[in-house]
Structures are given as structure tokens and as C-alpha cells.
C-alpha positions in Angstrom: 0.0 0.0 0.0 1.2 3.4 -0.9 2.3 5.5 2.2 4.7 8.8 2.9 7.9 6.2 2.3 6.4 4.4 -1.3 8.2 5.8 -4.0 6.2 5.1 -7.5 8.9 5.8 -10.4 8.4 5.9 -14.0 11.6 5.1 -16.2 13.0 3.7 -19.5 14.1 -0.3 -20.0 17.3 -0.6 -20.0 19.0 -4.0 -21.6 19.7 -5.2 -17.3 15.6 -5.1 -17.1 15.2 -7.4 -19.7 15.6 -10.8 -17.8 12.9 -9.6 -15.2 11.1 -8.0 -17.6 10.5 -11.6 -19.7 10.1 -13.7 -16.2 6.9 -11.0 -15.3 5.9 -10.8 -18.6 6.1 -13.5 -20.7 7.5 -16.3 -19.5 4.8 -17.8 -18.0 2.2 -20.1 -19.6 -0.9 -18.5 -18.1 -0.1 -15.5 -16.3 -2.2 -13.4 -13.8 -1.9 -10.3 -15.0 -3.3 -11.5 -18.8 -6.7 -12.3 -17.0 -7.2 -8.1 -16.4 -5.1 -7.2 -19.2 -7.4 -7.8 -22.4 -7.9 -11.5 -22.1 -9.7 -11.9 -24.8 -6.9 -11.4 -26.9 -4.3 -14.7 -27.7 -1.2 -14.8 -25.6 1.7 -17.3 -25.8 4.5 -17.4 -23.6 7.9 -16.8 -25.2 11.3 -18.4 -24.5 13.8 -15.7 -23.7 15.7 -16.3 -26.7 12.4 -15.1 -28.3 11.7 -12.4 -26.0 15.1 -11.4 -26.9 15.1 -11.4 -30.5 12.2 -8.4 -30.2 14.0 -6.5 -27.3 14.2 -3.3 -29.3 10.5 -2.9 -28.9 11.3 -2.1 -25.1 14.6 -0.7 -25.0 14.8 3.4 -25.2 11.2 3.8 -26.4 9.7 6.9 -25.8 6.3 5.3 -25.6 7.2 2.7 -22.9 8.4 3.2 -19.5 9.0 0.8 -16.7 7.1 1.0 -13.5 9.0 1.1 -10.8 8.5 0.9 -7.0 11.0 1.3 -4.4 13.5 0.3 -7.0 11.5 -2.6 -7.7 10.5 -3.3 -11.8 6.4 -4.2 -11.5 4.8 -3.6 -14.4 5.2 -0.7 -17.7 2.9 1.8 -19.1 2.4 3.0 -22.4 0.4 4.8 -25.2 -0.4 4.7 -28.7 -1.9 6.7 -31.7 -5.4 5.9 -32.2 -5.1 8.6 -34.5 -1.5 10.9 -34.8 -3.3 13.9 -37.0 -5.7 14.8 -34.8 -3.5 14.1 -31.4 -5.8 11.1 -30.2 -3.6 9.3 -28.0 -4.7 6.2 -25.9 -2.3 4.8 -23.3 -2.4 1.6 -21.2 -0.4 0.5 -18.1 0.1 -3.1 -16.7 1.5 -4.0 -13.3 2.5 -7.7 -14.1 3.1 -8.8 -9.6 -0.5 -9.1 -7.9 1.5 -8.3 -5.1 1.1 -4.7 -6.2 -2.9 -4.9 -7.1 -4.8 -3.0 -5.0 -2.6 -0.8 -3.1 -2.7 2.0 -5.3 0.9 2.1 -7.3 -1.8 1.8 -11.3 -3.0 4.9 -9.7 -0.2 6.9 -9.3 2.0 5.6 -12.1 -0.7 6.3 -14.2 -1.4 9.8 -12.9 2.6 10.5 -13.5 2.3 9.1 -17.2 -0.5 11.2 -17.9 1.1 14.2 -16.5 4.6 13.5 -18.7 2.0 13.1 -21.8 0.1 16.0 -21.4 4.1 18.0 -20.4 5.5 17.1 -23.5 2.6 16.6 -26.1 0.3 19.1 -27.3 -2.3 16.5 -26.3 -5.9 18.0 -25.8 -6.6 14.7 -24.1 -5.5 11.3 -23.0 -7.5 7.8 -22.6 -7.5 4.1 -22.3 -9.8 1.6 -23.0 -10.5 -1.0 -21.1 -13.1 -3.8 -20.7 -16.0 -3.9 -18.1 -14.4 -6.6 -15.9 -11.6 -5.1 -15.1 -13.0 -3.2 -12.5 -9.3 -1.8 -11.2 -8.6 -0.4 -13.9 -12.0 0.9 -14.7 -11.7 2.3 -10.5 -8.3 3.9 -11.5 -10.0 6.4 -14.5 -12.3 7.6 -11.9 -9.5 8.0 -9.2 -7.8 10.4 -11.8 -11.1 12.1 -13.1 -11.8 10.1 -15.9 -14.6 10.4 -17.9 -16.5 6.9 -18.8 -16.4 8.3 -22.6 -17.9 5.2 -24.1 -19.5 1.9 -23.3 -19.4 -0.1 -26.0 -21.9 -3.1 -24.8 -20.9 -7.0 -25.2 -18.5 -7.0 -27.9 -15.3 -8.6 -25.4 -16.0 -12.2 -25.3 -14.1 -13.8 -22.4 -14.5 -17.0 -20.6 -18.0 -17.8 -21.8 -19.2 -14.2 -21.3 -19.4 -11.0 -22.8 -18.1 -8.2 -21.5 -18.3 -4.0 -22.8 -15.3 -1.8 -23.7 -15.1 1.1 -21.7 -13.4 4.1 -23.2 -12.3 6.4 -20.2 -10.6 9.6 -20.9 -9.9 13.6 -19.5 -9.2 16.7 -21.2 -6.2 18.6 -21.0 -8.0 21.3 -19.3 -9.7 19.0 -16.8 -6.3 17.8 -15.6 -5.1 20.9 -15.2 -7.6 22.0 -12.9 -7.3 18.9 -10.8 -3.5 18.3 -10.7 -2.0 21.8 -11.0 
């Protein structure tokens, strides 16, 4: 749980993250975190000679930062363009060690990714999508003054059931007023 000693830092890969990067991320054959993170999409676990053969997607990537906390490597965050032209930007974050559900640290490494994106983007606003059973992450929007943007009803088919997507998102202007 966060307290006045917890220090949530955001931060490049560098090539020394990779091995625990791989062991949280893909190395396992049914991981915990890929039943929050968009389990209705495949996922196969990789060797490490695999993971390694795509490392560049992780290594000095202005996109992708590690999550740290207390100098420990738990999870990344990220964004994409849903569209570059017109500055729509989505991001995502995933905190691969359950240990670290719950307590807050999605909340507040999320909250310092927003504010880099909005700092050095001309973003007018910044979003993620999710799907309506991940409730944490669905809690975390709202925590940061997210808008529920759309709801987009049973189109995420997972485990027998269908689930909506949930587009959450918060103007430039809006964070600004909350986070000055």
C-alpha cells in the first residue's frame, strides 16, 4: 500500500531489465496479470531467446516506460496513436506482480504518465480503453477524473461471457484543474 515512504517511479528499459522484464511478462504459460489485461486477446508465452530477439521494442522507447517501486520493476505503461493527425492518443499500463494490485501504485504511475503526456505533447486529451471486468482499472479512471467516454456493450467475449469496452478519458483542461 502506498504511504509517505512508497516511491512510485516511472523510467526507461534498460537491456539489465530485460531478464525480469520476460520472467513478469512473458514467461509464464498463463499468467495473472493476462486475465485483467485484455484476455480476450491470444497470448503465448515466449522463451527468452524469443523475447530477446524483439528487445528493441522495449529498450529506449519513448512510448514505454517501466514502472517502478522502491526500486523494484512491476509492471510498464504505455500509449499509442489511435489517431496521430488529430492528437488522439490512448495509453495503457500493466503491473504484471498481484502483489502490487490494490494498493494504489496503477493509480499513481498512471497519474505520472499522464502528466509527462500531457508535459511534452500538445495532447488536448488522454484515454485508455478498457473492458468492463476489469473493474481496477475501470476504479483507476475515476480516481484520476476520468470520464467513462464510451461503453461499447458485449463486444469482449471472455470466458464464456461478454463483456463491454469502456473508453475512459480527461481533457487537458480538466487535468489541469485537478493536478496543478
Amino acid at each position: 500500500m502506498i504511504d509517505a515512504t512508497t516511491q512510485v517511479h516511472l523510467r526507461p528499459f534498460y537491456e539489465e531489465d530485460l531478464s525480469d522484464l520476460w520472467e513478469m511478462s512473458a514467461k509464464e504459460e498463463n499468467p495473472e496479470w493476462k486475465k485483467w489485461d485484455a484476455p480476450y486477446y491470444p497470448y503465448s508465452p515466449k522463451t527468452f531467446e524469443q523475447f530477446l530477439s524483439d528487445k528493441e521494442r522495449y529498450l529506449n522507447r519513448e512510448f514505454m516506460h517501466g514502472i517502478e517501486v522502491n526500486g523494484e520493476l512491476i509492471g510498464m505503461v504505455s500509449y499509442y496513436w489511435e489517431h496521430e493527425p488529430s492528437l488522439w492518443l490512448e495509453m495503457g499500463i500493466v503491473i504484471f506482480k498481484p502483489e502490487y494490485w490494490n494498493g494504489g501504485y496503477g493509480a499513481e504511475a498512471l497519474r505520472q504518465w499522464t502528466n509527462h503526456l500531457f508535459k511534452t505533447m500538445p495532447l488536448i486529451r488522454v484515454g485508455f480503453t478498457t473492458w468492463s471486468g476489469n473493474y481496477r482499472m475501470i476504479r483507476v479512471g475515476e480516481k484520476l477524473g476520468m470520464t467513462m467516454e464510451a461503453r461499447i456493450r458485449k463486444v469482449r467475449f471472455y470466458n464464456g461471457t461478454y463483456y463491454d469496452s469502456i473508453r475512459m478519458g480527461i481533457l487537458r483542461e480538466e487535468w489541469e484543474a485537478q493536478f496543478k
